[in-house]
C-alpha positions as CSV (number, residue, x, y, z in Angstrom):
1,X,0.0,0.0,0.0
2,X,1.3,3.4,-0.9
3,X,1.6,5.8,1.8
4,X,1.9,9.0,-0.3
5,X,0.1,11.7,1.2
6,X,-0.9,14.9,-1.4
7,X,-1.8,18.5,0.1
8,X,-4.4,19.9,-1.9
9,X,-5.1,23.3,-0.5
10,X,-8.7,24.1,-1.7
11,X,-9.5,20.9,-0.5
12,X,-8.3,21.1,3.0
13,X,-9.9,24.5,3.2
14,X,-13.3,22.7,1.6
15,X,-13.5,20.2,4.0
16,X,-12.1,21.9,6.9
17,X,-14.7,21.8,9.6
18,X,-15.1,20.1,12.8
19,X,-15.1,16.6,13.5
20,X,-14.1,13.6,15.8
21,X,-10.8,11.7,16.0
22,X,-12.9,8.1,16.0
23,X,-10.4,6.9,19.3
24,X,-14.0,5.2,19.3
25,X,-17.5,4.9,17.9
26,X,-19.7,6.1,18.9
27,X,-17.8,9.0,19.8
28,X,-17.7,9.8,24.1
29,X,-20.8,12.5,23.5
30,X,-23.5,9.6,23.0
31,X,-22.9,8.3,26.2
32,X,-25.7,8.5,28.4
33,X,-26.6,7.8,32.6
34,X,-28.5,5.5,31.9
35,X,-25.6,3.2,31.9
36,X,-25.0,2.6,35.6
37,X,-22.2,0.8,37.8
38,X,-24.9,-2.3,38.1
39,X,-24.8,-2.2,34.2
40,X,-21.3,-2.2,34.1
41,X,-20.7,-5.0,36.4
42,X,-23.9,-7.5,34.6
43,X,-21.3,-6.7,31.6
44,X,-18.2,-7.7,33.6
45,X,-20.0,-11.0,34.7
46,X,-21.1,-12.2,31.5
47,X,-17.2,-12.6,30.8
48,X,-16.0,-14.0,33.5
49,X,-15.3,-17.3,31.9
50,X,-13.5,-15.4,29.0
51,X,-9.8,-15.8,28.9
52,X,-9.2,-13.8,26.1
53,X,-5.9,-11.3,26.4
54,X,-7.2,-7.7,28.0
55,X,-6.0,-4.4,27.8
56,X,-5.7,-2.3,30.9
57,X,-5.6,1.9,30.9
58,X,-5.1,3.8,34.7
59,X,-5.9,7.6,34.4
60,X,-3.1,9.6,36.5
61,X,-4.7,12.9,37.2
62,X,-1.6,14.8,38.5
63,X,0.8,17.4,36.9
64,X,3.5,19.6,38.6
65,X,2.9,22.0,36.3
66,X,0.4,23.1,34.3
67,X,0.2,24.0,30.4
68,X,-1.9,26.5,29.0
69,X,-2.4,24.2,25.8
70,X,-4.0,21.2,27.5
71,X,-7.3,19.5,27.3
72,X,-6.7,17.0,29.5
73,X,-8.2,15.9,32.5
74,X,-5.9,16.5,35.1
75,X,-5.1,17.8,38.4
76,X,-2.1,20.4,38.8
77,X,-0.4,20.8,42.5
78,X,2.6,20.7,43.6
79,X,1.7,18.3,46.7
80,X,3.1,14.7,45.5
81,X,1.5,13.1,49.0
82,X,-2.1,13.4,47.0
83,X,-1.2,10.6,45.1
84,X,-1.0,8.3,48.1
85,X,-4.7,9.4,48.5
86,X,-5.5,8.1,44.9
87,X,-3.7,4.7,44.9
88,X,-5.7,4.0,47.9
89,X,-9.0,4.4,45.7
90,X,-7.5,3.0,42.7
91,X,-6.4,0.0,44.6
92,X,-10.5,-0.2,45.7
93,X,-11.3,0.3,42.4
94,X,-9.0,-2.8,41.1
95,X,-10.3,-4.8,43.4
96,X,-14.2,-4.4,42.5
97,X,-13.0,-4.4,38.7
98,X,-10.6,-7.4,38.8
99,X,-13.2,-9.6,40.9
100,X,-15.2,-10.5,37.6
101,X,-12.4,-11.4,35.5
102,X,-11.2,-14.6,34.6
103,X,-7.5,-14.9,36.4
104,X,-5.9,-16.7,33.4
105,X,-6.7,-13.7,31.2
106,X,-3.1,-12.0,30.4
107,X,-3.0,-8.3,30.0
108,X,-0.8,-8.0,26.9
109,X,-1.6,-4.4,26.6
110,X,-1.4,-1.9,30.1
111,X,-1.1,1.9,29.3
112,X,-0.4,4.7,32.1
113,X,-2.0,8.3,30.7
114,X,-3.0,11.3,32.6
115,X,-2.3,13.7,33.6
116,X,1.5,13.3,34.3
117,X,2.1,9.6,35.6
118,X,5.8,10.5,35.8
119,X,4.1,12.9,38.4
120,X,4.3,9.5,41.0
121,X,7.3,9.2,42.8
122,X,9.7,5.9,42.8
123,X,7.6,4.6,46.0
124,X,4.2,5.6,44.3
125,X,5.2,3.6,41.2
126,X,6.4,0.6,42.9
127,X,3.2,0.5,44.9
128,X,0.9,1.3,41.8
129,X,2.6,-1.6,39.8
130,X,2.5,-3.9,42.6
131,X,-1.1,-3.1,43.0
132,X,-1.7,-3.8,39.4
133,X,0.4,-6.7,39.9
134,X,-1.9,-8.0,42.7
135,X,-5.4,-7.7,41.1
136,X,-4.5,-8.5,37.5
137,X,-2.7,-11.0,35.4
138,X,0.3,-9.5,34.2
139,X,3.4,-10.9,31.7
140,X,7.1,-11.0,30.8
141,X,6.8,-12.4,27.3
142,X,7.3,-10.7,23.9
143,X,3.8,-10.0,23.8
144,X,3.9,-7.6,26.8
145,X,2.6,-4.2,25.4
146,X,3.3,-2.1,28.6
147,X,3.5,1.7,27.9
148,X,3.7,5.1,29.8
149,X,3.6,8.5,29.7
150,X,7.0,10.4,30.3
151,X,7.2,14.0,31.3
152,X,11.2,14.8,30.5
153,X,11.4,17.6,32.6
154,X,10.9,15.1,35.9
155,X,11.9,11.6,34.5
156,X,15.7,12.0,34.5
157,X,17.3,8.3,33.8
158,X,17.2,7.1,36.8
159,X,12.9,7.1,36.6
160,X,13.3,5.9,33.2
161,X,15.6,2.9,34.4
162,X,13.0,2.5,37.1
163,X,10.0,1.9,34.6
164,X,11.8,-0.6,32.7
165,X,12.2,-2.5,35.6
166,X,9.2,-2.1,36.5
167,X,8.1,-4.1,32.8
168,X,7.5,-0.8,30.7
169,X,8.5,-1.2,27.5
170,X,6.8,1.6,25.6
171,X,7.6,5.6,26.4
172,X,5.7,8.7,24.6
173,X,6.3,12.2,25.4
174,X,5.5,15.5,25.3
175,X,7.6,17.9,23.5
176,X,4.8,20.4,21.7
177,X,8.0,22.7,20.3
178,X,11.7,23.2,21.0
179,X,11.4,26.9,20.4
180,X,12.0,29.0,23.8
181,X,9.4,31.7,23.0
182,X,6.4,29.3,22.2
183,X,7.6,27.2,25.4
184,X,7.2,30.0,27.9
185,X,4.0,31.4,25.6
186,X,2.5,27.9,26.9
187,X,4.5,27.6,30.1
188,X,6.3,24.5,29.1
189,X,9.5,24.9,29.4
190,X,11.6,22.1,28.4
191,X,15.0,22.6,26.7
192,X,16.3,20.2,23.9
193,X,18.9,18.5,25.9
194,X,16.4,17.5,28.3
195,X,14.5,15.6,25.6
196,X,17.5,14.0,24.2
197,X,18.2,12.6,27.8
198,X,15.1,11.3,28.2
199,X,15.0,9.3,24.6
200,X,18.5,8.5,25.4
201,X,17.5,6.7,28.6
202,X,14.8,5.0,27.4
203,X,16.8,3.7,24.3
204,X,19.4,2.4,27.0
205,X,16.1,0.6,28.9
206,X,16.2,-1.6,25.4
207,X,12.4,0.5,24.9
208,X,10.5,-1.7,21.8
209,X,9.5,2.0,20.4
210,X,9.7,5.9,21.9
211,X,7.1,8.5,20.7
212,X,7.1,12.1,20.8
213,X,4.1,14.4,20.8
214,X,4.4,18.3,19.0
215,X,1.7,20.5,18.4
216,X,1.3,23.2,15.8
217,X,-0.8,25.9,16.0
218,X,0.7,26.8,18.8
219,X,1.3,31.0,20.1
220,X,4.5,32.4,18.3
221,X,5.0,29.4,16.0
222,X,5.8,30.2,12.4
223,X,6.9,28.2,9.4
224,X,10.7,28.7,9.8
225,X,10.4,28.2,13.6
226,X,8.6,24.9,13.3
227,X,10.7,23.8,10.7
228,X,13.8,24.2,12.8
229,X,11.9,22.5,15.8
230,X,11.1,19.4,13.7
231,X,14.9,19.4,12.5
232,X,15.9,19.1,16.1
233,X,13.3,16.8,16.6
234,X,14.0,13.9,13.8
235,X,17.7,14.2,14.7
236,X,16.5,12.7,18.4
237,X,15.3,10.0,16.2
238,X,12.4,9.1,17.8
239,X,10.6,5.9,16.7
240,X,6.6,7.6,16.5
241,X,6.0,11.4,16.2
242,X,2.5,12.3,16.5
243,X,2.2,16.1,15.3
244,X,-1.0,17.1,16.5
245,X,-3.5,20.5,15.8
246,X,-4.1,22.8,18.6
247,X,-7.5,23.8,18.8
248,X,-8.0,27.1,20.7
249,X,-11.1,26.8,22.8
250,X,-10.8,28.6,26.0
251,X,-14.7,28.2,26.7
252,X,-14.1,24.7,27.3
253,X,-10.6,24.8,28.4
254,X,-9.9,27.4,30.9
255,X,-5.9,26.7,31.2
256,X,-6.1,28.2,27.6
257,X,-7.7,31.4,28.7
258,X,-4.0,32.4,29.2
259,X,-3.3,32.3,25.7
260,X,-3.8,35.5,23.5
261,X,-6.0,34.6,20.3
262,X,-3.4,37.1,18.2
263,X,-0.3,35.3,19.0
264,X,-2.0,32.1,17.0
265,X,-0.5,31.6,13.8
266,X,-2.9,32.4,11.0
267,X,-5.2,29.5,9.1
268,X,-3.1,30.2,6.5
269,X,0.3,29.3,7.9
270,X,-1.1,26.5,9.9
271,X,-1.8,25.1,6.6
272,X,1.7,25.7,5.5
273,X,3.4,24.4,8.3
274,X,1.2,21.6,7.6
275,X,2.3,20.9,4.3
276,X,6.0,21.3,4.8
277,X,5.6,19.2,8.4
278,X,4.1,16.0,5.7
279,X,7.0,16.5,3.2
280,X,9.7,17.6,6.1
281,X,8.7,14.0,7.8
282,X,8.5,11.6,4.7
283,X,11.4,12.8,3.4
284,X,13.2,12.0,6.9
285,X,11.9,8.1,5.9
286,X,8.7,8.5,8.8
287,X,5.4,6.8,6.9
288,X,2.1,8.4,7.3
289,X,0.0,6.2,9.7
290,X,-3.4,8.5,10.1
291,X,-4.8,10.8,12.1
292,X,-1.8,13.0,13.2
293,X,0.6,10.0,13.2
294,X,3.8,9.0,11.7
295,X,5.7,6.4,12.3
296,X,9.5,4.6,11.0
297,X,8.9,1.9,8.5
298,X,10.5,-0.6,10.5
299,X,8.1,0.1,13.7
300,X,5.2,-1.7,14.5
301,X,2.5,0.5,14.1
302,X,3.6,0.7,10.2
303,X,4.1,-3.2,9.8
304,X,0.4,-4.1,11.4
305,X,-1.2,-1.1,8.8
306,X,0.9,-3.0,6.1
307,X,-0.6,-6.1,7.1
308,X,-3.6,-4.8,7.5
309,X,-3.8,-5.3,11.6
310,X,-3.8,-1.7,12.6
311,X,-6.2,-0.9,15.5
312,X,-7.6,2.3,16.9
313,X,-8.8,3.1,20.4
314,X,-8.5,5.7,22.9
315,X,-4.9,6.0,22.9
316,X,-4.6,5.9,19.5
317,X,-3.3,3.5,17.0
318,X,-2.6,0.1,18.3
319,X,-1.5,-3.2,17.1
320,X,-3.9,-4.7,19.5
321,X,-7.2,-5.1,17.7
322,X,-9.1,-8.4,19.5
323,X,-8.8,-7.2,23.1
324,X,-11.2,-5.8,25.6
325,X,-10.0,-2.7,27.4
326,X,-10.6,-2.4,31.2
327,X,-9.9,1.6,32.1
328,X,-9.5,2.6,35.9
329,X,-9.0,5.8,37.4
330,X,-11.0,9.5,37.1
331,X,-12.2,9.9,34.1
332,X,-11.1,6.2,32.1
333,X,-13.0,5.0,29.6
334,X,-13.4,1.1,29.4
335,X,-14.4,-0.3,26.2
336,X,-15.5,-3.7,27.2
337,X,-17.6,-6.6,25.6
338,X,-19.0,-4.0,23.2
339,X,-20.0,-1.3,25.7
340,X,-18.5,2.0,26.9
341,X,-18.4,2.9,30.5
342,X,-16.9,5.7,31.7
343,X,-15.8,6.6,35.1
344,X,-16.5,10.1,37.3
345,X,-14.7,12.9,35.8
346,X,-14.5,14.8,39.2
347,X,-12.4,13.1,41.7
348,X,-14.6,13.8,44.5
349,X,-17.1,12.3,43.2
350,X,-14.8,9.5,42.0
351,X,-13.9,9.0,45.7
352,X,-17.7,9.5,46.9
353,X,-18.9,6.5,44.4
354,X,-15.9,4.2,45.7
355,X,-16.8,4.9,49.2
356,X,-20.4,3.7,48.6
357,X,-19.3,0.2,47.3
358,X,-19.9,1.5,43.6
359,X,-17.6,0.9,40.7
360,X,-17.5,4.6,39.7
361,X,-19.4,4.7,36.3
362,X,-21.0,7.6,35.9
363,X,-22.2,6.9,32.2
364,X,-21.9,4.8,29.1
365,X,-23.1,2.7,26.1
366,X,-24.0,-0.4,25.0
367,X,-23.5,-0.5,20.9
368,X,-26.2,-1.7,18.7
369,X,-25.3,-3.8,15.8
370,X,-25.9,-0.6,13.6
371,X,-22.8,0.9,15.7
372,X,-21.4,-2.6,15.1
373,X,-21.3,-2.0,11.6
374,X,-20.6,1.5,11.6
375,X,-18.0,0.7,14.1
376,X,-16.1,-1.4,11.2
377,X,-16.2,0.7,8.6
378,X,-14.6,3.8,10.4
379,X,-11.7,1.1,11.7
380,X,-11.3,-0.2,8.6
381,X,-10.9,3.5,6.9
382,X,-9.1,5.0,9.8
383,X,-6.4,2.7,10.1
384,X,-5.9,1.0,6.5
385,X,-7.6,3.9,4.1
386,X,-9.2,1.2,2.6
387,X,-12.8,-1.0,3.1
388,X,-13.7,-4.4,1.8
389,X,-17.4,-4.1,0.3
390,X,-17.4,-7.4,-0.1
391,X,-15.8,-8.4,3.2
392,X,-18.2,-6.5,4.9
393,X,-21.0,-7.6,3.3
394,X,-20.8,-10.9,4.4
395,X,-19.4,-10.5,7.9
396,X,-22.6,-8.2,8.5
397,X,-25.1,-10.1,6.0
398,X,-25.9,-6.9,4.7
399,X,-26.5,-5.5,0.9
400,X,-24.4,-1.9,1.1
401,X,-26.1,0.2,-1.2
402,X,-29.1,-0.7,0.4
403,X,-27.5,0.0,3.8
404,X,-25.9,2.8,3.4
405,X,-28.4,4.6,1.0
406,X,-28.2,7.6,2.9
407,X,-24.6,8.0,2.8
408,X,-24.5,7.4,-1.1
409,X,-24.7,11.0,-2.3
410,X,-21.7,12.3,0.7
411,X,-19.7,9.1,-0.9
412,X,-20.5,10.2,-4.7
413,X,-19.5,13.8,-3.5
414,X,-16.0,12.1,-2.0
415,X,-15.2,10.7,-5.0
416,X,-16.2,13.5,-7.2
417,X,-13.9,15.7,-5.2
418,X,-11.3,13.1,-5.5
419,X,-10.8,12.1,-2.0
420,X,-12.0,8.5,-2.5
421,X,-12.2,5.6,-5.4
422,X,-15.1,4.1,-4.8
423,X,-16.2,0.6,-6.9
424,X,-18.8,-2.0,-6.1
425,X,-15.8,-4.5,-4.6
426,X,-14.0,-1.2,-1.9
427,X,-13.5,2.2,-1.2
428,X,-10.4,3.4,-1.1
429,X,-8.8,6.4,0.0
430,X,-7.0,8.2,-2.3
431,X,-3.5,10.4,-1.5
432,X,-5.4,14.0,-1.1
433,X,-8.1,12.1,1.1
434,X,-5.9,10.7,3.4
435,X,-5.4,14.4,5.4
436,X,-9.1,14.2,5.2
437,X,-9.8,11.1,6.6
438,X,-11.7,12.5,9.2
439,X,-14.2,13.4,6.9
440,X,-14.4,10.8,5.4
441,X,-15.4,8.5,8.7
442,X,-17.8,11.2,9.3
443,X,-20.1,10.5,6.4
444,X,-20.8,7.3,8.1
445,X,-21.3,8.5,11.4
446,X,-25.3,8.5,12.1
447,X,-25.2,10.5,15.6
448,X,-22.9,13.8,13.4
449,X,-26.9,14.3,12.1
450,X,-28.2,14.9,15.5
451,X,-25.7,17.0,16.4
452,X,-25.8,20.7,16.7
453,X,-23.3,22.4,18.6
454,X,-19.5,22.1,18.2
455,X,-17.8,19.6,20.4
456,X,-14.5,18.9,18.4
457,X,-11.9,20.5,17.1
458,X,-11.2,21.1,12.8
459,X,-10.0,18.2,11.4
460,X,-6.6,20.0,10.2
């Protein structure tokens, strides 16, 4: 499969308007209360005989610092001694989670996101992993997919050594931009050589892969300016880089309040730094994987799109497409046996549900086998740019014309505009859709037509 990527300007500015990232469909705004911790837990004991492989996600709430760019949820103090607080609800939380599951069922996939969960100290960490450890079924093999989020500006080598130990295997951090104006502009400030230690050390902890996360968009960032910061960047080598948009909306993100609308670069050189970030990244031997996300040829996130195993959830692309994903923590999303739940986003009222016995869901959703199919299609077209008609067809004994009759005139208008190829056998994206691929997952979205107010971001 070619991975060439085309910039078509009118295009990107035609089909520049707001949309989800499809970490999961439906997308987290269909959720609804009636989906309750009793729901949840009927869910976890029809499985409990299943021994499946699982994937695990714990939501770290803490950061030392905080950035004006973020749209997290997280927590920022400076008081480390309110983590000890959490692991003691966490560890509650484990236990009422972990007491439906089936103890032979491996977790080949665990993931630590906040929130800063380099924001732990050693003693934390070693308690958190024991806890983990304790209540679920963890592994040392080659199929151990055990990753974390690094913040270099507190994970000097000695952390980093410390998480390998501890079985992490996987690192991605934050870098956003190099440049010292845009840092303070965002108050991240985080100088080059700090990065380089931090990808150093992991390199030395024998990491399988090490990603790096930069924004444009950002206050004071210009064409030359990003190009110099993805220069020093691709010299660090990383394995991943995922280069995504910043979306300015202070009414739902106060932390970006503190940053002036007229220090954004214009649409215009957001679309040019853009363009040359594509050419600037394939021409450094990175393959386009989707969505914001590039990747070496030689890593595993390129080799399972290749062979046509790429995965997407909520924390992105994944090579982990059959497993169920158990999330813990303020805020987590589990995606379990077809069915969101989602946890308290406050952390009082996190606490308040644990101390009434409750696993705290606060809301979720079980998927019909409309979403089922719908669910396919956008995996299918996120992660490989390409759907089997046929394929589908029979996995879902459906005719797809007949289906998908509404969506036939947005699809004749795709391929008119040359973002598709579209036969009776596939649809296939073509190199100036595959910015747009957002889009193009959209047209088969059937909540985007209830929808009336913005709740995401542009898709470039």
């Amino acid at each position: 499969m070619s991975n060439h990527i085309t910039f078509d300007k009118a295009l990107i500015q035609k089909y520049n308007l707001t949309g989800p990232r499809y970490t999961s469909y439906p997308t987290a705004v269909v959720f609804d209360d009636s989906h309750t911790p009793e729901s949840h837990v009927t869910n976890l004991k029809s499985q409990a005989e299943n021994t499946e492989p699982l994937s695990l996600y714990f939501h770290i709430p803490f950061c030392d610092t905080l950035c004006f760019f973020c749209a997290c949820n997280k927590i920022a103090t400076k008081r480390r001694e309110k983590a000890d607080l959490y692991l003691d609800y966490l560890e509650k939380e484990m236990q009422m989670q972990s007491q439906w599951l089936h103890p032979d069922r491996p977790v080949e996939q665990l993931h630590l996101g906040g929130g800063t969960p380099t924001f732990l100290t050693e003693k934390q960490m070693r308690r958190m992993m024991a806890m983990i450890a304790k209540y679920f079924t963890l592994i040392d093999t080659d199929e151990r997919d055990y990753s974390i989020e690094i913040d270099p500006r507190e994970a000097p080598p000695e952390t980093i050594k410390l998480l390998a130990e501890l079985g992490f295997n996987r690192f991605s951090m934050g870098v956003q931009d190099v440049q010292e104006k845009v840092q303070k502009a965002v108050n991240r400030i985080q100088p080059i050589e700090m990065t380089l230690a931090a990808i150093e050390a992991c390199r030395q902890a024998d990491a399988k892969s090490i990603n790096v996360d930069l924004i444009y968009g950002l206050p004071f960032q210009t064409l030359e300016s990003f190009k110099d910061t993805l220069k020093q960047v691709i010299a660090l080598s990383p394995d991943r880089l995922s280069v995504f948009n910043y979306a300015h909306l202070p009414h739902l993100f106060k932390p970006q309040k503190r940053i002036l609308f007229e220090d954004l670069p214009s649409a215009d050189e957001k679309l040019a730094i853009l363009d040359m970030t594509i050419k600037t990244l394939n021409q450094a031997g990175y393959v386009y994987i989707g969505m914001d996300h590039f990747a070496k040829p030689t890593d595993e996130l390129a080799l399972a799109q290749e062979s046509k195993k790429l995965h997407r959830n909520f924390q992105g692309y994944t090579t982990h497409a059959d497993c169920d994903m158990l999330a813990l923590g303020v805020s987590a999303i589990s995606y379990y046996n077809n069915t969101f739940s989602q946890n308290n986003k406050s952390l009082e009222a996190y606490y308040h549900q644990i101390d009434l016995g409750h696993i705290p869901i606060i809301k979720g959703y079980t998927l019909s086998q409309d979403d089922l199919v719908r669910r396919q299609v956008i995996q299918e077209l996120s992660c490989h740019f390409e759907l089997n008609i046929r394929d589908l067809s029979e996995q879902f004994d459906l005719d797809f014309d007949a289906y998908f009759d509404y969506e036939l005139p947005s699809l004749k208008q795709l391929a008119e505009d040359g973002l598709i190829s579209w036969t009776d056998q596939n649809i296939k994206v073509t190199s100036q859709g595959r910015l747009l691929i957002r889009n193009i997952c959209m047209v088969f979205d059937i909540y985007l037509r209830k929808q009336t107010e913005q709740q995401f971001s542009k898709v470039i």
